[in-house]
N, C-alpha and C positions, 0 to 999 in steps of 0.2 A: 160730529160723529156721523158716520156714514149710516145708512139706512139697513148696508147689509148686517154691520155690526149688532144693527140692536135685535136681528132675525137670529141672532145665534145666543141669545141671552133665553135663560127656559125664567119662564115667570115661575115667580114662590111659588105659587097655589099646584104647580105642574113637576117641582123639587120633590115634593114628596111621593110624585106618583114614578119618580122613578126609580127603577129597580137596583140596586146597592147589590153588589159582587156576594154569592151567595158564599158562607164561610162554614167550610166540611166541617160537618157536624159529628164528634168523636163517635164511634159507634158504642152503642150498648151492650156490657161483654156478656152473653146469654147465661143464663145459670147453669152450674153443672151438674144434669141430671141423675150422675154416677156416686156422687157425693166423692170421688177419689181426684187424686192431684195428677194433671196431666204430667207434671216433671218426675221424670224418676228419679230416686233418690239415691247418691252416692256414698260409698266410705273408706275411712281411711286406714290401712290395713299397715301394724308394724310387721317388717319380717323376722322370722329367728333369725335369717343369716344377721343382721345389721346393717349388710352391703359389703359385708367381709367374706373371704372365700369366692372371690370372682377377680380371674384374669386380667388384668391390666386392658384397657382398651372397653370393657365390657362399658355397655349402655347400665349396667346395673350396679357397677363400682362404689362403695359410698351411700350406698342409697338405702335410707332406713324403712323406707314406707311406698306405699303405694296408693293411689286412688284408683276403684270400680263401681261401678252404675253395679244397682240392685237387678236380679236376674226376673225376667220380665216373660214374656209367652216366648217371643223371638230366639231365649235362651231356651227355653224347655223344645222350641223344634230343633235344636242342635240335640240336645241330649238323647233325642231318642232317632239321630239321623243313622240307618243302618250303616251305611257307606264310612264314617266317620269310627263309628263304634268297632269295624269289621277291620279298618285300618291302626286301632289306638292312637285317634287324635284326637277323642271327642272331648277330653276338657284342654288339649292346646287349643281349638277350635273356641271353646266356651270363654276361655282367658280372654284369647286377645279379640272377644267378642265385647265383653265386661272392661277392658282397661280402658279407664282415664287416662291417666297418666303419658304424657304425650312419648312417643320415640321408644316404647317399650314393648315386645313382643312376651311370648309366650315359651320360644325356644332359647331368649335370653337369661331364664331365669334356672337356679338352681333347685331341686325337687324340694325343699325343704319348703321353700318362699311360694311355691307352686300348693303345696299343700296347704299352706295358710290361706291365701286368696281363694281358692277352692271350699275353706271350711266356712268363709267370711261371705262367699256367694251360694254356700249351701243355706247358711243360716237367713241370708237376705230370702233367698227365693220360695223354702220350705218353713221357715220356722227355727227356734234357736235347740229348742229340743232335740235331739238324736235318742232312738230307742235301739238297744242293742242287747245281746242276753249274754246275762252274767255270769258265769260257772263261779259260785261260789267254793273257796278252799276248807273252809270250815264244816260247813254243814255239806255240801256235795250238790244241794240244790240249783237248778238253773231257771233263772228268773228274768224277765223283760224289767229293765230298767232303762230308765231316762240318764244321758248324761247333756252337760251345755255348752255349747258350741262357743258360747263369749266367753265363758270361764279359759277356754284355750287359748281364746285371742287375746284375752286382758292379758293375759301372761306377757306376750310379745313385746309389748311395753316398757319394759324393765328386764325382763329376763331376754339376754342373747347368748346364741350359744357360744360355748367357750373350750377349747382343744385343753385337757388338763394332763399332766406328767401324770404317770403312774409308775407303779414298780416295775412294770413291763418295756415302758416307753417314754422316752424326753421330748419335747415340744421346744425347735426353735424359731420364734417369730420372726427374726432373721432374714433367716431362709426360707422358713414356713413350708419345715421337714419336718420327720419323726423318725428320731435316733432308738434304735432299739439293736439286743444282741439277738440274733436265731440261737435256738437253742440245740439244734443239732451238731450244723454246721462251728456255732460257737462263733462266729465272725461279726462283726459292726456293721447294720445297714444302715442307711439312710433312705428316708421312703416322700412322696411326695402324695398331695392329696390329686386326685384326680379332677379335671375342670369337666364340665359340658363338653367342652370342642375335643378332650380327650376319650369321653364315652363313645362322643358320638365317632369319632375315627374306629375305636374297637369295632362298634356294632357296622359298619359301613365295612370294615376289614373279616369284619365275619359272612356279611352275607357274602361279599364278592369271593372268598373262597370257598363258601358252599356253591353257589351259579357256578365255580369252575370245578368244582369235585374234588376242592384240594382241602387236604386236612387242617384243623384248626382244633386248636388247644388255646383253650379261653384261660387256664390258669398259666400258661406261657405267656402267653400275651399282655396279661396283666402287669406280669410281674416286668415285663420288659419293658409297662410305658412306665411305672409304679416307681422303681427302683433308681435312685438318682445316684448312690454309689456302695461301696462295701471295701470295708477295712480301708478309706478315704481313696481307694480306685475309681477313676469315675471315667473311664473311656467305655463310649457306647459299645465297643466291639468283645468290649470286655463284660460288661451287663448283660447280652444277648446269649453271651456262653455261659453265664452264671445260671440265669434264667431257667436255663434248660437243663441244667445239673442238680438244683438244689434238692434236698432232701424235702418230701412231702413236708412233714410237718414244721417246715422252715416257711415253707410257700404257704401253709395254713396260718401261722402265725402275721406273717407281714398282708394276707388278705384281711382277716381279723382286724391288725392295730389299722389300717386305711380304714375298714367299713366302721368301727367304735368311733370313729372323728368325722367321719360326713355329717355336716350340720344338719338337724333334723330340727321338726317344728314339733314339740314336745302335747302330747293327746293325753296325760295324765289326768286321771280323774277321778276323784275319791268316791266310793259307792260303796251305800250300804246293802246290804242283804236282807230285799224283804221277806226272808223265810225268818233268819238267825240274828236280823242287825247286825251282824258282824261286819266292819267297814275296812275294805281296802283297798288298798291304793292302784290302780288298775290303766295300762295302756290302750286305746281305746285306738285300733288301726285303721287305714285312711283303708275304702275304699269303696268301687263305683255304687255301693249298696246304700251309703250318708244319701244320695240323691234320691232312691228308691225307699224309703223305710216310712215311709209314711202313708 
């Protein structure tokens, strides 16, 4: 064995003095001095529609629920952003601030499903409570009472809404029309329910003939996107003339049987009367004030 060989040999006693590759030492995760959890906390919201009552093609087709992050500080600067409020966007704004749920906006959805998530991020961010005043019927008295914001969501669970026949009007899924007679006219309509991409054409058809000074008749218009056929005529050119003939109270009725079957998110709420106890049953209406009552 060569001399230089045994120069490269570290004697035992000299093994231990050397230094061993130092092995990162996991960090210590600090205590949370806030006592609260840094992850915010999500939920999963049924809608009334079910995912029914959406245009073919829609991102929201089929789709019974949804996921959104609980509303946080980030949300409350939206809510009171003037610019936002001044435009009425501030809960599109707030939605697809909140949505989980991947590939889903805020202009996708129908108002119904809009109000659910809305009551679902009121209740995250405020509390489940809602204080609203009651006109009682019995006694006359008006009283601040509480109603609960989960009681309207549990609903959604089990309860979707549902387009029902009446003595006025026939429901065919079919087609997913509503067959009814005008009662002036006396003639067979066929009506359709209006989509999103349909409003929004009206309202888009409205401003641009007010910016040009041309007139606009919002119950013409309706009835001409509304109206799929009459006495089984169904040429556009023949709807457009109808449109414009019909006898008011023909055109009151077929706005009527549309607006009774737009899916809504059901705000029922039983409440008693703390003057009378007298309890009833009472619609509790969406609006920007759920965010401010507290």
């Amino acid at each position: 064995m060569s001399r230089n060989s045994r120069r490269t040999r570290v004697p035992k006693s000299a093994e231990s003095d050397v230094a061993s590759p130092q092995q990162p030492q996991p960090q210590q995760e600090k205590p949370n001095p806030f006592g609260l959890s840094f992850a915010v906390a999500t939920e999963i919201v049924y809608l009334p529609s079910g995912g029914n009552f959406y245009e073919q093609g829609s991102p929201m087709s089929g789709v019974e629920s949804l996921e959104i992050k609980a509303m946080t500080a980030k949300e409350e600067d939206i809510m009171i952003n003037d610019s936002y409020i001044e435009q009425g966007i501030v809960f599109d704004r707030l939605l697809d601030s909140l949505m989980i749920t991947p590939g889903i906006k805020s202009e996708d959805l129908l108002d119904c499903d809009k109000v659910a998530l809305l009551a679902c991020a009121r209740k995250t961010g405020y509390g489940d409570k809602l204080e609203i005043n009651h006109d009682c019927p019995e006694c006359g008295a008006v009283s601040p009472v509480e109603v609960s914001l989960s009681n309207m969501l549990e609903r959604t669970k089990t309860e979707k809404f549902e387009i029902k026949d009446t003595d006025q009007w026939k429901y065919d899924p079919t087609s997913e029309t509503l067959e009814l007679t005008l009662p002036v006219a006396g003639v067979d309509a066929r009506i359709r329910l209006l989509t999103r991409d349909d409003f929004n054409f009206l309202e888009k058809s409205k401003k641009q003939k007010e910016k040009l000074n041309l007139p606009h008749n919002e119950t013409v218009e309706f009835i001409r996107r509304v109206l799929v056929s009459v006495n089984d005529f169904t040429d556009s050119a023949d709807i457009v003339k109808i449109s414009e003939v019909l006898p008011a109270a023909d055109a009151r009725m077929i706005k009527y049987a549309h607006n009774m079957n737009v899916p809504t998110f059901n705000t029922k709420q039983n409440i008693v009367c703390p003057s009378c106890s007298a309890e009833v049953e009472k619609e509790v209406p969406f609006s920007v004030g759920w965010f401010w009552s507290n």
